[in-house]
One Martini backbone bead per residue (centre of mass of N, CA, C, O) as a GRO file, in nm:
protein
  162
    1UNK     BB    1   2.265   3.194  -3.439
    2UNK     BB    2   2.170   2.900  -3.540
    3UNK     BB    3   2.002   2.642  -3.505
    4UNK     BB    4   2.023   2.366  -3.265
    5UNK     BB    5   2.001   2.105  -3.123
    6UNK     BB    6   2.196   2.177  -2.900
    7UNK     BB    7   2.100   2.456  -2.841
    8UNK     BB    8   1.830   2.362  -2.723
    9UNK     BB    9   1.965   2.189  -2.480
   10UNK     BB   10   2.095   2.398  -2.329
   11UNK     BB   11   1.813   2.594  -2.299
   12UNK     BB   12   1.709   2.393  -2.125
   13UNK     BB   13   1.590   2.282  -1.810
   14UNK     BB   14   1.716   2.045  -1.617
   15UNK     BB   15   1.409   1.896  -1.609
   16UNK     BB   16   1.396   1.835  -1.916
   17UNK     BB   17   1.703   1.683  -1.929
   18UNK     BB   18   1.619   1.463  -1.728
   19UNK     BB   19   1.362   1.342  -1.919
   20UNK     BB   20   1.488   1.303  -2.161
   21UNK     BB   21   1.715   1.109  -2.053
   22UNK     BB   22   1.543   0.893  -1.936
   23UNK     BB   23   1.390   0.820  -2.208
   24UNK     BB   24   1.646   0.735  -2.402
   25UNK     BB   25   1.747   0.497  -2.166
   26UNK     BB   26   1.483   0.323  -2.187
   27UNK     BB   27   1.407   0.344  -2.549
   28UNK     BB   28   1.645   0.329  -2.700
   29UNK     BB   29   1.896   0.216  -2.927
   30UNK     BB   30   2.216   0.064  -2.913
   31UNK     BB   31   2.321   0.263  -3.086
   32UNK     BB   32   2.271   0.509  -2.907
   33UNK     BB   33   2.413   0.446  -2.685
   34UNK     BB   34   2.718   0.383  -2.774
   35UNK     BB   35   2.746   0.726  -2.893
   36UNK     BB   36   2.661   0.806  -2.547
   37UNK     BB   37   2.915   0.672  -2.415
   38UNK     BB   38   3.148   0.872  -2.547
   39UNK     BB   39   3.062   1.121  -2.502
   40UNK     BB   40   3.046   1.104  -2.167
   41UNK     BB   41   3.332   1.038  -2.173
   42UNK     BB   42   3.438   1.257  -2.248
   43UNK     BB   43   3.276   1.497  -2.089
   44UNK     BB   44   3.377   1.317  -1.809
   45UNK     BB   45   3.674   1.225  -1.792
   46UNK     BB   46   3.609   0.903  -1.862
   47UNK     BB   47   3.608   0.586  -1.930
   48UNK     BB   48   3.394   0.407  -2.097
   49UNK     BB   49   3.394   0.141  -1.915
   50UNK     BB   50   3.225   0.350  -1.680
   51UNK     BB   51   2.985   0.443  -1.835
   52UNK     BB   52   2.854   0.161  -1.886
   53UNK     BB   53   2.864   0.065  -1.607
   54UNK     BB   54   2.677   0.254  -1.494
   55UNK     BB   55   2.393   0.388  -1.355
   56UNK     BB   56   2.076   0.485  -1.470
   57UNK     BB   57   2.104   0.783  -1.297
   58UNK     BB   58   2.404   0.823  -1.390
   59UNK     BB   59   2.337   0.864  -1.719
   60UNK     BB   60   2.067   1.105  -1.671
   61UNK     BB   61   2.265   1.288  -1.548
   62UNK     BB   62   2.504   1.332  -1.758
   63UNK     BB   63   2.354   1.380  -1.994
   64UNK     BB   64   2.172   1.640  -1.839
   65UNK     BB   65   2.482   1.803  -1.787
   66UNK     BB   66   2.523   1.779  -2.056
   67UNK     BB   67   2.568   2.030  -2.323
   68UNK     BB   68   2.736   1.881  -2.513
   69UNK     BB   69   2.652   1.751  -2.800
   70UNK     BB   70   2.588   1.569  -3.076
   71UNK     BB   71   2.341   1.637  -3.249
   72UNK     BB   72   2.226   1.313  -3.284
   73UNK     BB   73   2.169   1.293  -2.991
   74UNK     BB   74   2.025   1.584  -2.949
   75UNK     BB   75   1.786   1.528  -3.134
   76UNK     BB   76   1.688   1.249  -3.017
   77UNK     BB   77   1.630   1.364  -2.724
   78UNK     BB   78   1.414   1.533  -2.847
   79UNK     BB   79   1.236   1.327  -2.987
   80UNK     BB   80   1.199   1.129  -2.754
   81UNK     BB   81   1.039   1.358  -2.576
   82UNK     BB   82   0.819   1.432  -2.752
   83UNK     BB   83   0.691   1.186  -2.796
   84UNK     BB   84   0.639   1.104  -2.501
   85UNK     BB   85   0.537   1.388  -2.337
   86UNK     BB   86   0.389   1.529  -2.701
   87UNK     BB   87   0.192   1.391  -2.872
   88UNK     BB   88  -0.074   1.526  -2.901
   89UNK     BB   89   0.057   1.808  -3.007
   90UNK     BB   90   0.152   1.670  -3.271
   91UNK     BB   91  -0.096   1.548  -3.391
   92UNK     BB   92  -0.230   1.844  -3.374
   93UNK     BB   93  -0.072   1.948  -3.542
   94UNK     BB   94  -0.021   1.749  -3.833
   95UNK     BB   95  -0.324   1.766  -3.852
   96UNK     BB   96  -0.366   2.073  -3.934
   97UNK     BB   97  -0.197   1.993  -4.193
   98UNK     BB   98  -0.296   1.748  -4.326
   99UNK     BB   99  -0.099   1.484  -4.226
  100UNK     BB  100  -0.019   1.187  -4.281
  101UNK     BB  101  -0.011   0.981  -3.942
  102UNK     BB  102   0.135   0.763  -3.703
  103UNK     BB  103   0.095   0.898  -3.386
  104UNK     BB  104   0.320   1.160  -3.517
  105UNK     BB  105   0.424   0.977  -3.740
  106UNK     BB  106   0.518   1.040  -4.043
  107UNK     BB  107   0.481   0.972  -4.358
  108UNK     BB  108   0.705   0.881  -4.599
  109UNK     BB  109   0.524   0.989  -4.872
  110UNK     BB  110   0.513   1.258  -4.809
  111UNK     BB  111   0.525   1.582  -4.940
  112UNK     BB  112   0.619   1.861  -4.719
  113UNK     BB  113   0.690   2.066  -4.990
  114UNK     BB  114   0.385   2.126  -5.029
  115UNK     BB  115   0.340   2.299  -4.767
  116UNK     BB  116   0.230   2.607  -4.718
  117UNK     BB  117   0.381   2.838  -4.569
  118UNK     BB  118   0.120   2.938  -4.417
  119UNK     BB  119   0.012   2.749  -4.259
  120UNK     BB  120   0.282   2.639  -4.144
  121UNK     BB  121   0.223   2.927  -3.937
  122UNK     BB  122  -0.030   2.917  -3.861
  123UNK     BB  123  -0.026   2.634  -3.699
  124UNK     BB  124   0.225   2.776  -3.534
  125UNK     BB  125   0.062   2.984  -3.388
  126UNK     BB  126  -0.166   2.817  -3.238
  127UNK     BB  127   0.040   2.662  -3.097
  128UNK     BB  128   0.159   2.909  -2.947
  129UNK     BB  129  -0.138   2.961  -2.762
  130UNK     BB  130  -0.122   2.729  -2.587
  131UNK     BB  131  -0.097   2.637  -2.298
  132UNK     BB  132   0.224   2.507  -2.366
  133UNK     BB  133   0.443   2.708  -2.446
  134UNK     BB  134   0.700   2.537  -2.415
  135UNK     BB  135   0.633   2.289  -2.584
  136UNK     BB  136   0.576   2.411  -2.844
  137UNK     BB  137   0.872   2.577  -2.861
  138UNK     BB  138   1.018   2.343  -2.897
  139UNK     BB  139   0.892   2.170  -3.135
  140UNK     BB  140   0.952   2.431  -3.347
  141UNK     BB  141   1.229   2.407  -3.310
  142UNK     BB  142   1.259   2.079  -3.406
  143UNK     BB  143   1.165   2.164  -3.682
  144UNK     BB  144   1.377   2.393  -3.780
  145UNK     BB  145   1.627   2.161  -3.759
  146UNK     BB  146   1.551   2.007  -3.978
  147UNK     BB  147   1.392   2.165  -4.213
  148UNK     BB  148   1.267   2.226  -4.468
  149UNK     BB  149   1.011   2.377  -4.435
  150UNK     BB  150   1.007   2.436  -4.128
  151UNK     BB  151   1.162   2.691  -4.135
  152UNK     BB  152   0.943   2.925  -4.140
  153UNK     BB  153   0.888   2.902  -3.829
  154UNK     BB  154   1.101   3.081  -3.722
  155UNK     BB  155   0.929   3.335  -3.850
  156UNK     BB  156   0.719   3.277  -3.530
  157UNK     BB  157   0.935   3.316  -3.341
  158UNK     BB  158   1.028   3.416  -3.085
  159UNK     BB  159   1.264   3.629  -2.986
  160UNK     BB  160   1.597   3.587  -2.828
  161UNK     BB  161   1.587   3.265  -2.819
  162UNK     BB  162   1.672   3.084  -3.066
   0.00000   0.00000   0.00000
């Protein structure tokens, strides 16, 4: 079965899906709430104006437990996690490829298909020696569901669980 955002956010335990959606509550913008809000609505099968009207206890809290989400706002849910509370190690993969990036966030103009596949495995491997070993596997799952070179991470991924 392929990765994507959704099958990443399933496989998460409930403790980092309910900071994750703490956070995306906190910082994302109005449009993704509104996206989120339709979900949610479907989801716990009530009406969408219930789920606006929620306590955001209530919303980080079904969030977390809705299993099943639109990919892009699953996508949405680990990018605001990952960048809010793993930036330094995104910033230290970044530069180990000598990515040109504003504090973790790539330069628009970089061209990412030069990275070659090499590299990028090979700082895939150091970064998954890391300490945080949970946190360092969640974020190159993330960029294997971007695509383009990222792809390549999936190979040097554990099996069984991606």
């Amino acid at each position: 079965m392929p990765l994507s955002a959704n099958r990443i956010w399933r496989q998460l335990p409930n403790e980092i899906r309910v900071s994750a959606s703490k956070v995306f509550w906190a910082e994302t913008t109005k449009e993704q709430k509104q996206f989120l809000f339709a979900a949610l609505a479907k989801a716990n099968n009530v009406r969408e104006i219930s789920v606006r009207r929620a306590p955001i206890e209530r919303l980080v809290n079904w969030t977390a437990a809705t299993l099943t989400l639109p990919d892009q706002i699953a996508n949405n849910l680990l990018q605001d996690y990952l960048l809010h509370d793993h930036r330094a190690m995104i910033v230290s993969y970044v530069e180990s490829l000598g990515i040109p990036h504003s504090d973790g966030i790539i330069e628009e103009g970089f061209d990412l298909a030069s990275l070659p596949k090499e590299r990028v495995q090979d700082a895939a491997r150091t970064l998954l020696a890391s300490p945080d070993r949970q946190a360092a596997e969640l974020y190159l799952k993330y960029l294997v569901v971007q695509g383009g070179p990222w792809s390549v991470i999936e190979e040097v991924l554990p099996t069984g669980d991606a």
